[in-house]
DRENFI-783309 format. One record per residue (C-alpha): residue number from 1; chain; z negated, y negated, x negated. Coordinates in steps of 0.5 Angstrom, whole numbers, always signed. Each point is the difference from the previous one (the first is absolute). Layout:
R   n chain     w     v     u
R NUM     A     Z     Y     X
...
# end
This chain:
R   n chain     w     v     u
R   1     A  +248  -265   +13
R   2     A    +1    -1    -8
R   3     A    +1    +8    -3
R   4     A    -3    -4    -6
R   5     A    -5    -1    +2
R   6     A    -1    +6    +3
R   7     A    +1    +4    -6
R   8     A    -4    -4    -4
R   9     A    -6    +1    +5
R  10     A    +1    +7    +1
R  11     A    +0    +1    -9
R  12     A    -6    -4    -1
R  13     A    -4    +4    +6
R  14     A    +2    +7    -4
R  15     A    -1    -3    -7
R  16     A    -7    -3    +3
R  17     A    -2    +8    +2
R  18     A    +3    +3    -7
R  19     A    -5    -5    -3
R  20     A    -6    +2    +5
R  21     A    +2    +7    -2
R  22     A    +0    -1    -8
R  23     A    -7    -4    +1
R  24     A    -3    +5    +3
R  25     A    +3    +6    -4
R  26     A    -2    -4    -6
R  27     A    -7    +0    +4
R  28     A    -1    +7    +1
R  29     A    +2    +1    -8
R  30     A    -5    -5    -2
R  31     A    -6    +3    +5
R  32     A    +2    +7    -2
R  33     A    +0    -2    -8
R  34     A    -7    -4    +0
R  35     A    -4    +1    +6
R  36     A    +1    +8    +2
R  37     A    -5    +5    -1
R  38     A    +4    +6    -4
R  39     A    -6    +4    +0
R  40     A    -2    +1    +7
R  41     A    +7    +1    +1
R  42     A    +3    +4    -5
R  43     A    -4    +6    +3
R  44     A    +3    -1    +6
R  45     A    +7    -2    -2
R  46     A    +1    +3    -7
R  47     A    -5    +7    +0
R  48     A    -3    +5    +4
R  49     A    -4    +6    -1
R  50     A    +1    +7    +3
R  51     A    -3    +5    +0
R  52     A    +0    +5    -5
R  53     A    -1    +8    +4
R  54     A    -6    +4    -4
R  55     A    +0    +6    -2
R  56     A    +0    +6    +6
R  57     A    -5    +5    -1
R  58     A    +2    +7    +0
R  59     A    -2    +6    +5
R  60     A    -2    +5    -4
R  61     A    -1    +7    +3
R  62     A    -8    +4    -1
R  63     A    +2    +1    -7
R  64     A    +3    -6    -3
R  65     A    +7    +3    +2
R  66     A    +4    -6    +3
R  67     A    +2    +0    +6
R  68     A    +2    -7    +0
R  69     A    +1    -6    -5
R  70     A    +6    -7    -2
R  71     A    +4    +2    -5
R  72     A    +3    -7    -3
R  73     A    +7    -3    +3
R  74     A    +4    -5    -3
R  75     A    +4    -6    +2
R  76     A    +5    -3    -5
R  77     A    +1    -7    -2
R  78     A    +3    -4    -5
R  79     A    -1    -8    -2
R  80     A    +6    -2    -2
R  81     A    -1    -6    -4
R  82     A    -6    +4    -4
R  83     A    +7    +2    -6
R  84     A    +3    -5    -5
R  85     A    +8    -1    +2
R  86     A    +1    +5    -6
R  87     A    -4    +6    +3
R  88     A    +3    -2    +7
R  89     A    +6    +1    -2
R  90     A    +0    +5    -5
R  91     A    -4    +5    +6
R  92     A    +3    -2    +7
R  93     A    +6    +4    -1
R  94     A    -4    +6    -2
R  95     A    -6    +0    +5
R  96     A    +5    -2    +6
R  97     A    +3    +7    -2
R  98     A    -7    +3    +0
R  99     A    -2    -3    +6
R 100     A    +6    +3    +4
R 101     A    +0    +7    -2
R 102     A    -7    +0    +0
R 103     A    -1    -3    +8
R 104     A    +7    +1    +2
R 105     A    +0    -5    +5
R 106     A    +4    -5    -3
R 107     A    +6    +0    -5
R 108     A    -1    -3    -8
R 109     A    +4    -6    +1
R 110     A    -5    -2    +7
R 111     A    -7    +1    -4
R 112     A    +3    -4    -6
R 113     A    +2    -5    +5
R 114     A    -7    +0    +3
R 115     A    -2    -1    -7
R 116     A    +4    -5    -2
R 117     A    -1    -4    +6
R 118     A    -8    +1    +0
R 119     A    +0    -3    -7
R 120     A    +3    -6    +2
R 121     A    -4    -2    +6
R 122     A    -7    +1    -4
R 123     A    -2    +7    +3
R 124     A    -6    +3    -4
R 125     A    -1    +5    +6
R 126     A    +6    +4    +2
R 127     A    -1    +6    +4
R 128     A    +5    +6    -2
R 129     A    +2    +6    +2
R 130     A    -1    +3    +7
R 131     A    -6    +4    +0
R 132     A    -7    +1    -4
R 133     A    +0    +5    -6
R 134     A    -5    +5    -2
R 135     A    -3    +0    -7
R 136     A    +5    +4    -4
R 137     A    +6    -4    +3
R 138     A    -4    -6    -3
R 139     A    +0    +2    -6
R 140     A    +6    +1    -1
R 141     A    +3    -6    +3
R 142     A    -5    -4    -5
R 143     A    +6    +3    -5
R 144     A    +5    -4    +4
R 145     A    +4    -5    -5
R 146     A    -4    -6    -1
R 147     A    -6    +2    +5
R 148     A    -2    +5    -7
R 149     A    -1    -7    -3
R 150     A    -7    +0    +4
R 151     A    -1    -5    +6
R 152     A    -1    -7    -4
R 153     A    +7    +1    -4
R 154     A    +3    +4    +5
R 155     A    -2    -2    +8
R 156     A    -3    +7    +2
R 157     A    -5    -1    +5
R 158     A    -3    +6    +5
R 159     A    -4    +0    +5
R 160     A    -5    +6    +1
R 161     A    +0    +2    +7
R 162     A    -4    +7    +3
R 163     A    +3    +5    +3
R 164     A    -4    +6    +4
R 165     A    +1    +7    -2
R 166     A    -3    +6    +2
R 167     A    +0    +6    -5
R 168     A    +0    +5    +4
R 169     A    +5    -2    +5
R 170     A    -2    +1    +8
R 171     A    -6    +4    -2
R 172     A    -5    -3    +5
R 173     A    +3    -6    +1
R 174     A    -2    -2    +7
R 175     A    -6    +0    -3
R 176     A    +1    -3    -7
R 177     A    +4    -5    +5
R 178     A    +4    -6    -2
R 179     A    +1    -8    +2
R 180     A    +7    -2    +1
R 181     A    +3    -7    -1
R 182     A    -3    -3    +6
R 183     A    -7    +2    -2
R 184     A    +0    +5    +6
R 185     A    -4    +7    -3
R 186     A    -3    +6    +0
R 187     A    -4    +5    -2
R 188     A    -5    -1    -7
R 189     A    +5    -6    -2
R 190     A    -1    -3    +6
R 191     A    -7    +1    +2
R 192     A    -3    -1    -7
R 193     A    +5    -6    -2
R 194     A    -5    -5    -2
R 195     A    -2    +4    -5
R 196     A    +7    +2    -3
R 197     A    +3    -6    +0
R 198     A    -5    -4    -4
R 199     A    -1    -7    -1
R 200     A    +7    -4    -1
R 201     A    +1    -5    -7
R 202     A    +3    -7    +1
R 203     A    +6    -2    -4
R 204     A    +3    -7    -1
R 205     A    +7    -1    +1
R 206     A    +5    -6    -2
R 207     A    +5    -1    +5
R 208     A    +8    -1    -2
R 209     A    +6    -4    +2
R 210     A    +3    +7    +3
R 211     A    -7    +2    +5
R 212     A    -2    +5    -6
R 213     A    -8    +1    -2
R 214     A    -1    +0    -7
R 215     A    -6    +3    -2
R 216     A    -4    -6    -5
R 217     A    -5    +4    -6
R 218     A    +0    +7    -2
R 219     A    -6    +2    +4
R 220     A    -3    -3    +7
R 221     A    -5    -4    +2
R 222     A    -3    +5    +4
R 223     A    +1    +7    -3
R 224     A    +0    +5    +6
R 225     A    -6    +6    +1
R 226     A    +3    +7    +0
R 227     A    -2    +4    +6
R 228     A    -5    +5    +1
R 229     A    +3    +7    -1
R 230     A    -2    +5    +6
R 231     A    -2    +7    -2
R 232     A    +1    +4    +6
R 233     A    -3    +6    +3
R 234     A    +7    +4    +0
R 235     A    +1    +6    -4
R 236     A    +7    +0    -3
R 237     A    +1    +8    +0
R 238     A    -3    +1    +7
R 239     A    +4    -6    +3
R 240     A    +6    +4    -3
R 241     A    -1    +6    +3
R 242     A    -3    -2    +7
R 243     A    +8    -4    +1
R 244     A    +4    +6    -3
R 245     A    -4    +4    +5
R 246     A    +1    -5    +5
R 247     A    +8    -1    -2
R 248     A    +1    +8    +1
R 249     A    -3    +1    +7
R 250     A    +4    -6    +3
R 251     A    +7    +3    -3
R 252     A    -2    +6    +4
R 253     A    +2    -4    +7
R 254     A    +4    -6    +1
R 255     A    -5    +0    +6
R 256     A    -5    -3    -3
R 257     A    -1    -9    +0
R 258     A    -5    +0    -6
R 259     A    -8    +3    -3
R 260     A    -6    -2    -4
R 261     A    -3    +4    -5
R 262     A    -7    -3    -2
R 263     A    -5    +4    -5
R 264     A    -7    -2    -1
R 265     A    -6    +1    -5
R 266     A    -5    +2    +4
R 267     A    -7    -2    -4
R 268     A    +4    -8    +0
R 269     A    +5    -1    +5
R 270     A    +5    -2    -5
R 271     A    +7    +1    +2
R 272     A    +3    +5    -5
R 273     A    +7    -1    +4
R 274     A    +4    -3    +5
R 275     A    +7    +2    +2
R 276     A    +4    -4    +6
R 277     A    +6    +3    +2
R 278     A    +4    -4    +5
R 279     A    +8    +0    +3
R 280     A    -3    -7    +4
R 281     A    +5    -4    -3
R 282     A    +5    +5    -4
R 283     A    +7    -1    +2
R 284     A    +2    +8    -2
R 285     A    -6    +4    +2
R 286     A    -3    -1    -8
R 287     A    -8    +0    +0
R 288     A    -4    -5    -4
R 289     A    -6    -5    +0
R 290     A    +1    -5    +5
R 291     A    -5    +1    +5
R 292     A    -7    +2    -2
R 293     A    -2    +6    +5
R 294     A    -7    +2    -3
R 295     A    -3    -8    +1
R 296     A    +4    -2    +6
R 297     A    +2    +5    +5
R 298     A    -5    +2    +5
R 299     A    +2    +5    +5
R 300     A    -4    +5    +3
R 301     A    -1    +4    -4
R 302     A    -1    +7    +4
R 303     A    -3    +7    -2
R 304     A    -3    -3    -8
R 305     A    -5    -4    +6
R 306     A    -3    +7    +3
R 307     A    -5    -1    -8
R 308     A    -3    -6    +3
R 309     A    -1    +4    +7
R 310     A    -2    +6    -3
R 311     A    -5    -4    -4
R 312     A    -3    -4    +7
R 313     A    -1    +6    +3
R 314     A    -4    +4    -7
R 315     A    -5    -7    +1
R 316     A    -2    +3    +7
R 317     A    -4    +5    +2
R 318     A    +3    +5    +3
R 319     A    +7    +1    -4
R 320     A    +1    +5    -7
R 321     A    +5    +2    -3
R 322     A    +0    +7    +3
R 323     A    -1    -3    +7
R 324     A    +5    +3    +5
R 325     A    +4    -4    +4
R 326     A    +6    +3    +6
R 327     A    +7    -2    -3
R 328     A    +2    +4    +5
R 329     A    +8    +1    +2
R 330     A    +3    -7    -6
R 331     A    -1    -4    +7
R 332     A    -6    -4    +3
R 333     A    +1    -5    +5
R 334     A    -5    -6    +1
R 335     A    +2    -7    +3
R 336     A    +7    +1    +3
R 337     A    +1    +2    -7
R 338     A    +2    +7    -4
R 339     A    -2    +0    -7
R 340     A    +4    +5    -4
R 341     A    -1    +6    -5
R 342     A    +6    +1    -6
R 343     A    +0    +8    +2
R 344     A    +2    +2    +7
R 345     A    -5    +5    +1
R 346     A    -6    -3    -1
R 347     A    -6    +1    -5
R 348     A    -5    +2    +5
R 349     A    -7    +0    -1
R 350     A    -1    -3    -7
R 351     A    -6    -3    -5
R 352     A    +0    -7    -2
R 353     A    +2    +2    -7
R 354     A    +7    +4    +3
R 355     A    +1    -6    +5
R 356     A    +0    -5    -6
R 357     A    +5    +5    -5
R 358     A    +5    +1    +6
R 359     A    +0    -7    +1
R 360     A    -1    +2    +8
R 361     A    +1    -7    +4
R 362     A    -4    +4    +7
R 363     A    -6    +1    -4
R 364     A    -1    -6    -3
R 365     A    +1    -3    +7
R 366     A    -4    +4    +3
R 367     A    -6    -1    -5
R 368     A    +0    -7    +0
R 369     A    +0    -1    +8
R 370     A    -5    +5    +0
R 371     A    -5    -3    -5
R 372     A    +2    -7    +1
R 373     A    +4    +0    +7
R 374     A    -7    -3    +2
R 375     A    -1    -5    -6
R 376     A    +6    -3    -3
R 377     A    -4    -5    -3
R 378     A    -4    +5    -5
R 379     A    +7    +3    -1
R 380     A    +4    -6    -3
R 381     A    -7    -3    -3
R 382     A    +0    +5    -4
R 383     A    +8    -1    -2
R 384     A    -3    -7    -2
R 385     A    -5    +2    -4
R 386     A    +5    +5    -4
R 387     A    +2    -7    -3
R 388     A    +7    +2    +3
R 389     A    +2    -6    +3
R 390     A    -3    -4    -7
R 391     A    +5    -6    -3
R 392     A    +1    +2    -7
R 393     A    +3    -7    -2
R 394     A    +2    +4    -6
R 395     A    +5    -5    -6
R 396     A    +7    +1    +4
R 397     A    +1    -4    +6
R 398     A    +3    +3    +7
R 399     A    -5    +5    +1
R 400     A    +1    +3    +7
R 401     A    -7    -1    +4
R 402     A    -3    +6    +4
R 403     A    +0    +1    +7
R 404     A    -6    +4    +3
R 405     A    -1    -2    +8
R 406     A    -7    -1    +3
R 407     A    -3    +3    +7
R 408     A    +1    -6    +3
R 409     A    +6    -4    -2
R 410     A    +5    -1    +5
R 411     A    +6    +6    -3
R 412     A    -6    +5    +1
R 413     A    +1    +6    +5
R 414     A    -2    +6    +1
R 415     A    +5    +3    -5
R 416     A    -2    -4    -5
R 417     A    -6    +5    -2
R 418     A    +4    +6    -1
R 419     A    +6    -3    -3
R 420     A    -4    -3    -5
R 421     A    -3    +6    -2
R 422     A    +7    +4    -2
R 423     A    +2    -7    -3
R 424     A    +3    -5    +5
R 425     A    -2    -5    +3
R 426     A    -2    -3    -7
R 427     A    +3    -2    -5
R 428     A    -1    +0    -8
R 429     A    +5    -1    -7
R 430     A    +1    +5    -4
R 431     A    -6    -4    -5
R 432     A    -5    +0    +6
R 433     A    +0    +8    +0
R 434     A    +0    +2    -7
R 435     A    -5    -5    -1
R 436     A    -4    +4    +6
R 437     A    +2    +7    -3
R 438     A    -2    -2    -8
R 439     A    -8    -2    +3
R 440     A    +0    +7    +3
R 441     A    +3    +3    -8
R 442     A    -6    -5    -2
R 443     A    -5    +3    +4
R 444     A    +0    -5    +4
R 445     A    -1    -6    -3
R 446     A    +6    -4    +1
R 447     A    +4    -5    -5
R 448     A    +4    -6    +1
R 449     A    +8    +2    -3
R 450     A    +2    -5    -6
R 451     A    +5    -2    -5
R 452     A    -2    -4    -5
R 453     A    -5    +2    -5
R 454     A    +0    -7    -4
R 455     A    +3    -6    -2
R 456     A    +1    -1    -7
R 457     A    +2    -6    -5
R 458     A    +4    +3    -7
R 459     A    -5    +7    +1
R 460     A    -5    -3    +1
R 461     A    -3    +1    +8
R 462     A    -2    -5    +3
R 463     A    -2    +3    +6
R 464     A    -2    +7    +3
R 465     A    +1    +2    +7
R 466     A    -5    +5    +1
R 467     A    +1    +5    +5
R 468     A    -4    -1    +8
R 469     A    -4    +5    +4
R 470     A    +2    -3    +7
R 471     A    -4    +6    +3
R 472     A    -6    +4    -3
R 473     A    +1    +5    +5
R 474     A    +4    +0    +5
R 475     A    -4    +6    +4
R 476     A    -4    +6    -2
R 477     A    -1    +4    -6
R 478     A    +1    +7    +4
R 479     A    +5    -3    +4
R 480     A    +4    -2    -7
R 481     A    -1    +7    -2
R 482     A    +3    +3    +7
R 483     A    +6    -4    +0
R 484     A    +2    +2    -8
R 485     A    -1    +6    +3
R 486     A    +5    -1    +5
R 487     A    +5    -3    -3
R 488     A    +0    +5    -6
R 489     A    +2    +4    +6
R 490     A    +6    -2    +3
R 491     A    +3    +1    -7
R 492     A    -3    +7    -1
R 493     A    +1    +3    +7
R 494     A    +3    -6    +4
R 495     A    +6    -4    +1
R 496     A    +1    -3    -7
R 497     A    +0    +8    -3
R 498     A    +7    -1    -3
R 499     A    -4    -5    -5
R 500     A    -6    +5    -2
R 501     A    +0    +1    -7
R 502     A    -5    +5    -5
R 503     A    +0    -4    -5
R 504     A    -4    -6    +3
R 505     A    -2    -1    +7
R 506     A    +2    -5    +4
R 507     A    -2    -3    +7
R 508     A    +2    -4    +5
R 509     A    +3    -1    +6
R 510     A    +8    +0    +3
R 511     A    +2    -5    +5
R 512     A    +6    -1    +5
R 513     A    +0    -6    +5
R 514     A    +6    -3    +4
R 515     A    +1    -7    -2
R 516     A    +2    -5    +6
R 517     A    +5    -4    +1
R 518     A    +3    -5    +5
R 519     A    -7    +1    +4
R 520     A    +1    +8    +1
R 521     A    +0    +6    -5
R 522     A    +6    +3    +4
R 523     A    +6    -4    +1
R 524     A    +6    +3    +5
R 525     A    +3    +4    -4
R 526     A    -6    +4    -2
R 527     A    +0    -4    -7
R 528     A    -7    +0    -3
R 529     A    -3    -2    -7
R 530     A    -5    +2    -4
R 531     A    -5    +0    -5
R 532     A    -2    +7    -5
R 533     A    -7    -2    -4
R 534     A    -4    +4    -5
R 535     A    -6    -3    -3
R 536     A    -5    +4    -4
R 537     A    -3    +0    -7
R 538     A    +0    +6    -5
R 539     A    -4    +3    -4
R 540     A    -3    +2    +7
R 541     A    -6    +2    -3
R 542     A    -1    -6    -5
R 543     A    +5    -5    +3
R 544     A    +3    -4    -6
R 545     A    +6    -3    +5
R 546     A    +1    -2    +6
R 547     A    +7    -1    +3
R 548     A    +4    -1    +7
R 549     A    +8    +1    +0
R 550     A    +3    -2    +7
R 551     A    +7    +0    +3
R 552     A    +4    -4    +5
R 553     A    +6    +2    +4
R 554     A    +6    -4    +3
R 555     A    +0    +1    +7
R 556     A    +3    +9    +1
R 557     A    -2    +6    +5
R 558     A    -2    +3    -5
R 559     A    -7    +2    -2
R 560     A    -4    -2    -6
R 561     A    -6    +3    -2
R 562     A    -6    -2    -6
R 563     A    +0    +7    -3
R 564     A    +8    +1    +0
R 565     A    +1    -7    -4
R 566     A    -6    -4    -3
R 567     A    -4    +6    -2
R 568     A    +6    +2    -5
R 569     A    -1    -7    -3
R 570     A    -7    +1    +0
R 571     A    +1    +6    -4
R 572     A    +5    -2    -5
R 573     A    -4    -7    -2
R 574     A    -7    +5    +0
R 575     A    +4    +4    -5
R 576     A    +2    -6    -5
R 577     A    -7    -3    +0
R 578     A    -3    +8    -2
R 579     A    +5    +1    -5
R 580     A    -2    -6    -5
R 581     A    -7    -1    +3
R 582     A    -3    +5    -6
R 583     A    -3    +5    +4
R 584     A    -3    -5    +6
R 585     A    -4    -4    -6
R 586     A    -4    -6    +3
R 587     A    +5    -6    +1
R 588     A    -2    -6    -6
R 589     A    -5    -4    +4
R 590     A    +2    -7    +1
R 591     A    -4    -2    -6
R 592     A    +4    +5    -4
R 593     A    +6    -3    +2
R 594     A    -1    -8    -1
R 595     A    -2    +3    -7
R 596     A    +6    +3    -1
R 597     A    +3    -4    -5
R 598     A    +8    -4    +1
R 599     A    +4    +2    -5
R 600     A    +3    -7    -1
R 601     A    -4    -5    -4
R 602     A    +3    -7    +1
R 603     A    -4    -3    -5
R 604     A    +0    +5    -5
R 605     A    +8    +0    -4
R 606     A    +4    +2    +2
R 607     A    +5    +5    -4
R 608     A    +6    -4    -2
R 609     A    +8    +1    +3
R 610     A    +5    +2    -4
R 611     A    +2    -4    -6
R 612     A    +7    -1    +2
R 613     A    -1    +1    +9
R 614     A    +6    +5    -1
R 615     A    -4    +6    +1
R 616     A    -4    +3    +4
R 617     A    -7    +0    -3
R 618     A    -6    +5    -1
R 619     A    -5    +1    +6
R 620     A    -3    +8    -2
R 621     A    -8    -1    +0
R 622     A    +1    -7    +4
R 623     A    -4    +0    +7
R 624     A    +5    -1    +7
R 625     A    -2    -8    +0
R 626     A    +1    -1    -7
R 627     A    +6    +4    +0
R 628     A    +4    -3    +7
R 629     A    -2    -8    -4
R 630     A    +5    +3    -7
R 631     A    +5    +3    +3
R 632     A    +1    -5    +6
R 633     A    +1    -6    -5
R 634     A    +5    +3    -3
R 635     A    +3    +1    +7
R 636     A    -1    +8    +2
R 637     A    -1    +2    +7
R 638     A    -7    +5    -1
R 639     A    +0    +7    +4
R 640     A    -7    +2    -3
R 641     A    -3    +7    +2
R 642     A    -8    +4    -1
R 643     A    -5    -5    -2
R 644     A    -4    +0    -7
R 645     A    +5    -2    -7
R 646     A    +7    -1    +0
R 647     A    +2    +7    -3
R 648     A    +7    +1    +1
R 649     A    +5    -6    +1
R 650     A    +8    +0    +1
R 651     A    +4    -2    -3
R 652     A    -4    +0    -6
R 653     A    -3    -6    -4
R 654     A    +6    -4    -4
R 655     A    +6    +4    +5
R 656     A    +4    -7    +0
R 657     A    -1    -5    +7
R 658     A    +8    -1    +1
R 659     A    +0    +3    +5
R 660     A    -5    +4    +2
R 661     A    -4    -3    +7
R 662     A    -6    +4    +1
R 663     A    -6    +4    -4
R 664     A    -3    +6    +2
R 665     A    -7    +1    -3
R 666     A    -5    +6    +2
R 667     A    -7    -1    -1
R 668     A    -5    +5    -2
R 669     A    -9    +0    -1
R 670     A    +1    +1    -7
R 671     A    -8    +4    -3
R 672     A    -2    -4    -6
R 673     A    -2    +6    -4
R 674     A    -9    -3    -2
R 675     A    -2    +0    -7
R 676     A    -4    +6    -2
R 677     A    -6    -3    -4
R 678     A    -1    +5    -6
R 679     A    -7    +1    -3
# end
């Protein structure tokens, strides 16, 4: 075989396919430079457009104050091709020094590498630092050598990102809710996140050679539409003193697993305040707003149910107050079954009015087998016509439903008649009971719990939620009337006496109820849990407020009544809302409320910072909204207090920045003093 002519073959064969190789590569140039659409490509290819998160709506509490709202974060960048190689080299050394004392991540000769290296590979978007920065940290990185010559001359670029805040810390905050970063939420934030979030804008970016998204033009194609704000129902000082109450009843026993405390104006049905406090998911034993207890937690709601029993036997004949009822030695057996008073030794022969104000379990019993042993159906219909079983669909999601079981279902027995008139066998949330109790307060008339009073754009309401009648009476008049009466009773002379008070009359009803668990309410060891309840309403005899505060025990051998433990609570929030309700002054209507004017006026100017952004700046005279915008953007966390006008602020106005992390302000209603028109 001739070698030569082997490698000569083999050479050519190699030479022919780099031919073919350059042909084709010369082709593909040409095709690319003459016959290529760019402008189908370039979209695809080069650019792409994001969107550009609007504005979140704040949640704003029955007088403007802010429950919760976005305050502006900010990412740091630098295009480093943007200098000239005089500014470049003149600052680098002195931002990198900046930049490593500031952040703290990296050392002056890595971020001048960094630098140096960007610039070379053309980088227009290099990010800095290892975390965003709020206003204040902006501001003082804008004097940073060579980012104070501004974005053209000196590269700085931000991207403002917002961040969620709650003014007033953890207050209601299982209501206010909150969205995390999966989009999984609760509460308000949740429920009402369409509206809060607004409508997204659309901005145009320029992809480089490193992966980085540049952002083309000062202002996007599409600008983003700010969310609505949602002004609440919630009232921020009887928020305050249904949780401090709530607080200082659980420090008393560590037995104890969570509570709800949930305050209601009675001629609306707006919610004033709702606490939840729960150890679910607390590692030390700490409570706090994991679980919403008044919306979602239907259990049997024990003796607070002998009100719907009382008003079913009222509605006949042959039933009053003063009728007399053989609550005998404490004892009654019926069905294989003994049903049981607190006292050892019996009530013996009582009326109506006493079996309620003692919470006797024989003598309702009794009652409800003796007037509607024979007719079941009646007693429970009446049930159904109280509106008890009644799905509120109210504004936050996870809203437990009631359950209240029917003659013929297949878990009705013998037992369920008599068990269902002292609170077992039926199982209501927290929210159902009250809501019931308020129609009682409101002669009857029974309304829809909410809370939300409106939607609003920059102070302008863009919808009203007015309050609904879900029953106009939910029995007669003289029945409400008796069961005032009754209820006025048991804080006067019966188990809620402890609470009675000379200076405004309450009433209502205590409650004390086993909680079953692992299908029993006794396990081996003699465990149990329980639930102590009060629900009632004050003024007694001109009801501006309905409340119920309810307490849930782990599992002890102890017992836990509603007169012992919820009825205090009650007590200690009733004389909160007395001391600044102005002698039990009528309320504001719902239209007086949404005419309340917001403090802050977005569209009017706004007072400027100070000149130097060193100080801290004048709020005195200033509404709470207008007061958080100027102290937040120079960089201020805001602890705020009262409502009205700024009145007082530490430190005071022109105290020096450095430093200092948080202002303290006190609001106050200032009196304008009138003009007197001389004659």
């Amino acid at each position: 075989m001739d070698i030569k002519k082997t490698i000569l073959t083999r050479t050519s064969i190699i030479y022919l396919l780099l031919v073919v190789i350059g042909v084709v590569i010369i082709g593909q140039i040409i095709h690319l430079q003459y016959f290529t659409d760019y402008k189908g490509l370039s979209d695809d290819y080069a650019y792409v457009q994001e969107e550009v998160e609007a504005n979140r709506g704040s949640i704003l509490a029955r007088d403007g104050r802010l429950l919760a709202t976005s305050v502006p974060y900010y990412q740091i960048r630098v295009d480093c091709v943007a200098p000239q190689d005089t500014i470049f080299e003149k600052n680098v050394d002195g931002l990198s020094k900046a930049l490593s004392n500031f952040f703290g991540d990296k050392s002056a000769t890595q971020y001048k590498q960094e630098l140096t290296n960007a610039r070379e590979a053309g980088n227009m978007y290099k990010a800095l630092g290892n975390r965003d920065v709020d206003f204040k940290e902006l501001t003082l990185i804008k004097q940073f050598p060579m980012f104070r010559l501004g974005a053209n001359r000196g590269g700085i670029i931000t991207l403002q990102k917002n961040k969620r805040q709650n003014p007033y810390g953890k207050l209601a905050y299982r209501t206010i809710g909150f969205i995390n970063d999966k989009g999984v939420g609760v509460g308000i934030e949740n429920s009402y996140d369409f509206y809060l979030k607004g409508r997204p804008g659309l901005q145009k970016f320029q992809r480089t050679s490193g992966g980085e998204r540049v952002p083309i033009g000062n202002a996007p194609l599409i600008r983003p539409e700010d969310g609505f704000d949602i002004q609440t129902t919630l009232d921020v000082d009887i928020q305050e003193a249904a949780e401090s109450a709530l607080r200082t009843q659980l420090a008393k026993s560590s037995v104890f697993e969570g509570a709800t405390a949930v305050v209601m104006e009675v001629e609306t049905g707006a919610i004033r305040a709702i606490s939840n406090m729960s150890t679910r998911e607390s590692k030390d034993g700490t409570y706090d707003e994991t679980y919403n207890y008044a919306i979602g937690e239907a259990t049997e709601p024990g003796s607070t149910f002998k009100l719907a029993t009382l008003i079913a036997l009222l509605e006949g004949d042959n039933v009053n107050l003063n009728t007399m009822i053989d609550a005998g030695n404490g004892r009654w057996q019926y069905a294989n079954t003994t049903f049981r008073d607190v006292t050892s030794v019996g009530y013996g022969n009582i009326s109506v009015l006493q079996a309620f104000a003692k919470s006797s379990n024989v003598a309702f019993a009794q009652l409800a087998v003796k007037h509607f042993g024979k007719k079941e159906k009646e007693f429970v219909d009446r049930l159904y016509n109280m509106k008890l079983r009644e799905k509120y669909n109210i504004e936050i999601l996870g809203e437990g439903s009631a359950v209240i079981r029917y003659p013929t279902d297949r878990l009705w027995s013998k037992l369920s008649l008599p068990m269902m008139s002292i609170g077992y066998e039926v199982q209501l949330t927290p929210m159902h009971t009250l809501t019931f109790y308020n129609a009682i307060a409101n002669g009857g008339k029974m309304m829809k719990p909410y809370f939300i009073e409106n939607l609003q754009r920059h102070d302008k309401i863009e919808k009203r939620f007015l309050p609904q009648v879900l029953s106009g009476a939910i029995c007669s008049k003289n029945t409400v009337d008796s069961v005032q009466k009754a209820l006025r009773y048991v804080v006067k002379e019966g188990t809620a006496k402890s609470i009675d008070d000379t200076r405004y009359a309450i009433a209502g009803k205590t409650g004390t109820a086993q909680i079953a668990f692992d299908g029993k309410y006794k396990d081996a060891e003699g465990y149990r849990k329980h639930q102590a309840s009060f629900v009632g309403f004050f003024p007694a005899d001109n009801p501006r407020y309905t409340m119920i505060v309810v307490l849930y025990t782990t599992k002890t051998r102890d017992n836990f009544y509603g007169g012992t433990w919820a009825a205090p609570v009650f007590k200690q929030i009733a004389d909160k809302i007395y001391s600044f309700s102005n002698d039990w002054n009528a309320p504001l209507t719902r239209d007086k409320t949404a005419e309340l004017a917001l403090p802050f006026k977005r569209d009017r100017q706004l007072p400027p910072l100070t000149s130097d952004g060193v100080t801290i700046p004048d709020v005195t005279g200033m509404g709470l909204k207008d007061a958080l915008y100027i102290l937040e953007r120079s960089g201020l966390q805001v602890k705020a207090s009262g409502m009205g006008e700024v009145v007082t602020q530490h430190p005071q106005a022109g105290t020096p920045l450095d430093g200092v992390n948080q202002v303290t302000i006190h609001l106050q209603k200032v009196q304008k003093k009138a003009q007197i028109a001389k004659n």
